[in-house]
C-alpha positions as CSV (number, residue, x, y, z in Angstrom):
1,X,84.3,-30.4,50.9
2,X,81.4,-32.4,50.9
3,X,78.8,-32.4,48.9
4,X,75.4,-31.8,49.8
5,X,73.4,-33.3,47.0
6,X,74.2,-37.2,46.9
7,X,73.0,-40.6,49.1
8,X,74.9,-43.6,49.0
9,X,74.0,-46.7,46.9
10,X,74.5,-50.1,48.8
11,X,77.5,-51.2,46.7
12,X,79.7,-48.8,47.3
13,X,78.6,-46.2,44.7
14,X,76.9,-42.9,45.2
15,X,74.1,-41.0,43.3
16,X,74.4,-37.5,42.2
17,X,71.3,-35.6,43.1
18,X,72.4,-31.9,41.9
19,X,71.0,-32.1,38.4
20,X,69.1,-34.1,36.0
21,X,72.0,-36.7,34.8
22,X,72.0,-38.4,38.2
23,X,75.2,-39.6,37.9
24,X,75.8,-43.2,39.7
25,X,79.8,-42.4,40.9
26,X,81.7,-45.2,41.8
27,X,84.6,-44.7,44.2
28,X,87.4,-43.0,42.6
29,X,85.3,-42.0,40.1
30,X,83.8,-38.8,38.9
31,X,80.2,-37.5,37.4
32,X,80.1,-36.2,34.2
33,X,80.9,-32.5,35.6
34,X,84.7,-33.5,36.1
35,X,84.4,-32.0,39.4
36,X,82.6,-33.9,42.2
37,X,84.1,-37.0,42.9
38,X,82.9,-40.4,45.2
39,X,86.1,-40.6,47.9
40,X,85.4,-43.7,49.6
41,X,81.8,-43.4,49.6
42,X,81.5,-39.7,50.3
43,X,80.7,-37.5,47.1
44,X,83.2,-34.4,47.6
45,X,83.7,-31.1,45.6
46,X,87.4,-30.9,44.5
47,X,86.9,-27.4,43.2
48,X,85.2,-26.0,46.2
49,X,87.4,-23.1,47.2
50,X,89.6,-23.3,44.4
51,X,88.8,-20.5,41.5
52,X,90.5,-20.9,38.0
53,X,90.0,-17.8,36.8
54,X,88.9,-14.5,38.3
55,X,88.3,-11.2,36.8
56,X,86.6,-7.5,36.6
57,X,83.9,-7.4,33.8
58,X,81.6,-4.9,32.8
59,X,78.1,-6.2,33.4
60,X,77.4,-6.3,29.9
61,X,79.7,-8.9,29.3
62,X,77.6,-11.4,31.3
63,X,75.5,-10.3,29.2
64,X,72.8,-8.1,31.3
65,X,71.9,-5.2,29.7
66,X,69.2,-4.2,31.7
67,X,70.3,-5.0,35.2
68,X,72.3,-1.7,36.4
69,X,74.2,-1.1,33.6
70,X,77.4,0.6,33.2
71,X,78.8,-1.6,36.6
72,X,81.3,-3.9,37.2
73,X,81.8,-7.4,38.8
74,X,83.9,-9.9,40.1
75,X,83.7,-12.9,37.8
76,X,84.5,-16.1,39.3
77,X,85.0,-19.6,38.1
78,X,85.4,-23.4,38.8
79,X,86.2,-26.1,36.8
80,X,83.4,-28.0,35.3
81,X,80.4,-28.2,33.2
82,X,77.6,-31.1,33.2
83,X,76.8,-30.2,29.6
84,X,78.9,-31.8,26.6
85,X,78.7,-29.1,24.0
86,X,80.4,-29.5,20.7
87,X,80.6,-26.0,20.3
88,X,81.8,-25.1,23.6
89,X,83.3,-21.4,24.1
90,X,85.2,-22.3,27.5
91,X,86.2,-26.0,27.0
92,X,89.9,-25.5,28.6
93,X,88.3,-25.1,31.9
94,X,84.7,-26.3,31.5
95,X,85.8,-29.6,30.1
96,X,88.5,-30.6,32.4
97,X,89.4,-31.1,36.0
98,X,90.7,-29.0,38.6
99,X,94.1,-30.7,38.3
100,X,94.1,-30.0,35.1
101,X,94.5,-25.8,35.3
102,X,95.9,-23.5,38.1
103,X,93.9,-22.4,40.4
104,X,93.4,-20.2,43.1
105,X,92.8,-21.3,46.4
106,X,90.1,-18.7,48.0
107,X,87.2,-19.2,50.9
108,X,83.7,-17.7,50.0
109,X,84.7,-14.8,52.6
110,X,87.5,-14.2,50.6
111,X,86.2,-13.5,47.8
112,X,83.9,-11.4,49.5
113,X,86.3,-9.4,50.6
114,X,88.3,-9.1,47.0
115,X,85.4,-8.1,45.4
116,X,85.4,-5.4,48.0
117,X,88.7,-4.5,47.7
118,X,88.2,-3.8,44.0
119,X,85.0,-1.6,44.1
120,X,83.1,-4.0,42.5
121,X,78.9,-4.0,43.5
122,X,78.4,-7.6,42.9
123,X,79.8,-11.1,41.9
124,X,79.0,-13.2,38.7
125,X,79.5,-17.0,38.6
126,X,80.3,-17.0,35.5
127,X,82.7,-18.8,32.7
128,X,82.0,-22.5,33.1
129,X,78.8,-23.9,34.9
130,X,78.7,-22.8,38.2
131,X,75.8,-24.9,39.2
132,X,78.2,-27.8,39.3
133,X,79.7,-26.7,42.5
134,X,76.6,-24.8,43.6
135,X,78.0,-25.1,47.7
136,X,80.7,-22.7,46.7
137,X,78.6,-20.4,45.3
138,X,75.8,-20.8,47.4
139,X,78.4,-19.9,50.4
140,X,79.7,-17.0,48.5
141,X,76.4,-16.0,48.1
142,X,75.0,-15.7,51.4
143,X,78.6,-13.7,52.8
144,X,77.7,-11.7,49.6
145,X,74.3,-10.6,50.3
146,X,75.3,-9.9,54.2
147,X,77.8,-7.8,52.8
148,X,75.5,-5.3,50.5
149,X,76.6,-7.0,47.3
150,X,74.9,-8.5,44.4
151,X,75.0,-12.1,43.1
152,X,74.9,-13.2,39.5
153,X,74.7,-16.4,38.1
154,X,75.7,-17.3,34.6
155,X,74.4,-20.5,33.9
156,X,72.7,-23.2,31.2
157,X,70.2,-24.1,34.1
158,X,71.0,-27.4,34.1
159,X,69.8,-28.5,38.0
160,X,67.2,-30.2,40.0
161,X,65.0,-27.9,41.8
162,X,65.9,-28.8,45.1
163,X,69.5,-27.3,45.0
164,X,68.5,-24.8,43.5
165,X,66.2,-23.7,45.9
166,X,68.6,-23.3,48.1
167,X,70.2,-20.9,45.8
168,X,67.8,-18.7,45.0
169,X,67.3,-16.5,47.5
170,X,70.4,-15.4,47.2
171,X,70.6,-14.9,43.3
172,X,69.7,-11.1,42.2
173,X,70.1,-11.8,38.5
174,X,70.5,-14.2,35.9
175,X,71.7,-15.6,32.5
176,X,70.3,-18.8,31.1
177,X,71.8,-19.9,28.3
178,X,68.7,-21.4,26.6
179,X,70.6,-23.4,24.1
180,X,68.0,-24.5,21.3
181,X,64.3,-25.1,22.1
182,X,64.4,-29.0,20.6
183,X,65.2,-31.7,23.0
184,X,66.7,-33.4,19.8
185,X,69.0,-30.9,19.5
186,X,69.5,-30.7,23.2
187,X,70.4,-34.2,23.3
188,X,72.7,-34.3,20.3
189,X,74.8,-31.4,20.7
190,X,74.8,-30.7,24.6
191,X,74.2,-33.9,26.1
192,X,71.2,-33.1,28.0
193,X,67.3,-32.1,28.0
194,X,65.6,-28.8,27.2
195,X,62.9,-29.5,30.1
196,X,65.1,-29.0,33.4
197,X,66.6,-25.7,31.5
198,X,62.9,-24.6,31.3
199,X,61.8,-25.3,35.0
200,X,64.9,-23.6,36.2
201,X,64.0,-20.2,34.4
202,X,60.5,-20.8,35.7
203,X,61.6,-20.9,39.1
204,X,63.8,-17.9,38.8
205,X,60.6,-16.1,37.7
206,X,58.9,-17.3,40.3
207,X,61.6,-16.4,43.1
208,X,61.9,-12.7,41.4
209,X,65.4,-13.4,39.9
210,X,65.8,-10.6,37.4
211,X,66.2,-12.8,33.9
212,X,68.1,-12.4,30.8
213,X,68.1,-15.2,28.2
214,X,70.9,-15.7,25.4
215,X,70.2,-17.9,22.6
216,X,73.6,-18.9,20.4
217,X,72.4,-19.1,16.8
218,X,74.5,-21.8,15.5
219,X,74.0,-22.6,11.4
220,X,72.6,-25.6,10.6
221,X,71.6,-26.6,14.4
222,X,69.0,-24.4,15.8
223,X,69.1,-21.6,13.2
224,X,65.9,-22.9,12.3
225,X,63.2,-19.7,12.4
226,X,60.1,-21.8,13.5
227,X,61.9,-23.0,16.4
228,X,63.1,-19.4,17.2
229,X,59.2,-18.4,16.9
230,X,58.1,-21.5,19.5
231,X,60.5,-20.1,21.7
232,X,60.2,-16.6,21.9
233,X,56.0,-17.8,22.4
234,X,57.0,-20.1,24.9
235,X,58.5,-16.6,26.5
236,X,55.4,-14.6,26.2
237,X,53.1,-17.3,27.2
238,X,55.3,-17.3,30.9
239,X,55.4,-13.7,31.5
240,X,59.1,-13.5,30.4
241,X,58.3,-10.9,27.1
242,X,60.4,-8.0,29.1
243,X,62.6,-10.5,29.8
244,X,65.9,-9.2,27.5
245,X,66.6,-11.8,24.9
246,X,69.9,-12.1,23.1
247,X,71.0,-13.8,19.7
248,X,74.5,-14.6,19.7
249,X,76.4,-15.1,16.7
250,X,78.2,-18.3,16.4
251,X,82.0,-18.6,15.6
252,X,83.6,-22.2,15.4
253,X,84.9,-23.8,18.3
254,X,85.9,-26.7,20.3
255,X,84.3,-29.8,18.3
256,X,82.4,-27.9,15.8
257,X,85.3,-26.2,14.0
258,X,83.7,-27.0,10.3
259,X,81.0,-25.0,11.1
260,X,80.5,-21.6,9.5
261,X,80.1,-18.3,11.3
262,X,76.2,-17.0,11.7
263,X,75.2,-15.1,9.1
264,X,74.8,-11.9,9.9
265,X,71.0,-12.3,7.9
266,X,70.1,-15.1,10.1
267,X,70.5,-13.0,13.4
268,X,68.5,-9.9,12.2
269,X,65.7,-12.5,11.2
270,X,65.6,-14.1,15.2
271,X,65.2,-10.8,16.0
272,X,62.2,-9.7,13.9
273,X,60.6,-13.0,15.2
274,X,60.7,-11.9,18.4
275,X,60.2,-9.0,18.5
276,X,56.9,-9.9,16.5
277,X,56.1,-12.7,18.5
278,X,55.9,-9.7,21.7
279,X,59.5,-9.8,23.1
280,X,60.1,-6.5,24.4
281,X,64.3,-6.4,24.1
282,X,65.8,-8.1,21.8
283,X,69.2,-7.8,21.3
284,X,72.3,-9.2,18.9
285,X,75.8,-10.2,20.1
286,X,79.1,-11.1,19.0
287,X,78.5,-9.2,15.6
């Protein structure tokens, strides 16, 4: 499938124009998502139409608590990811290729019709970062919508606008991972900028997406309560203070296995901050 984000670079390489890494791809190559790939000049999706992993969640799990409740959907997933996190949850099939797992091998309309077939009101992209094949799910999307069912994206929000504008009219509601509010940190422990993540919740507001934000409290690397407080005002200051906010608790993982578990203290502090700094839901997970 090809891609619809890219142009071609006069010696023989092609640019990446689906998020903020621009990623110059020389033929044969991939970006830093794993997943779109230069053939010959032509930058194609190898994951479009092939799922890794499918399943029936609760909507909570997502998690949106405030966004009809006590439903289900069909979660779906691709290979891929354009962040680098050290501490990533879903590294076996963010962090590697679609040759690299089984998959699936289903057409937006198909998947449609499975999420049908199960009872299931609406579909989450969900799992690894869906943004980095945004034609599947934008196609998924628009046979979704025709069909009376609800999309969800699951994302860190790391995109250009463009694309995403093309997305959003299909979207109904969202998670952004809003990973630290430093672009030190950012930089350091994801491989990208804090910036892009904030335009792209902006333009969700702005296009009526229904918002949730989760904030993974991680010891030692964005645990630190003034930062929480600059956030959770960066929130209130852009009409986001109903906006459900929830503090994850951090477990080791992936490349940050010497790290300890959040303290339990540490999460019931976020969570005074905001609520004192006017954040209407706050809520804790994985405790």
């Amino acid at each position: 499938m090809e891609c619809r984000y890219y142009h071609r670079l006069e010696d023989g390489r092609v640019e990446c124009e689906l998020c903020p890494h621009h990623c110059k791809i020389s033929d044969g190559q991939t970006g830093i998502c794993r997943s779109r790939r230069n053939h010959g000049g032509t930058l194609v999706s190898e994951v479009y139409a092939k799922p890794c992993s499918l399943a029936i969640d609760p909507i909570e799990k997502k998690p949106l608590y405030h966004f009809h409740p006590g439903t289900t959907c069909l979660s779906i997933a691709c290979t891929g990811c354009n962040f680098r996190c050290l501490n990533c949850q879903n590294h076996e099939i963010s962090q590697v290729s679609s040759q690299d797992v089984n998959y699936y091998e289903l057409q937006p309309s198909e998947v449609v019709a499975l999420c049908q077939k199960h009872h299931c009101p609406g579909i989450a992209y969900t799992y690894t970062e869906p943004l980095t094949y945004i034609e599947y799910i934008t196609d998924i999307a628009r046979k979704a919508h025709e069909a009376g069912l609800w999309n969800i994206l699951v994302t860190a929000g790391y995109v250009c606008q463009e694309p995403l504008s093309h997305l959003l009219p299909y979207l109904d509601a969202a998670n952004v991972d809003l990973k630290s509010f430093s672009e030190s940190i950012y930089q350091r422990v994801s491989g990208g900028h804090l910036q892009p993540v904030l335009d792209t919740i902006l333009a969700m507001r702005d296009a009526g997406v229904w918002l949730e934000i989760t904030n993974l409290v991680i010891p030692g690397i964005n645990d630190d309560i003034q930062m929480i407080k600059e956030m959770c005002k960066w929130m209130k200051d852009n009409g986001l203070s109903e906006a459900p906010l929830h503090f994850s608790r951090f477990f080791p993982r992936y490349k940050m296995q010497d790290t300890p578990p959040t303290p339990r203290q540490t999460l019931y502090a976020a969570k005074q901050i905001a609520e004192e700094e006017g954040i209407k839901h706050v809520y804790l997970g994985n405790i």
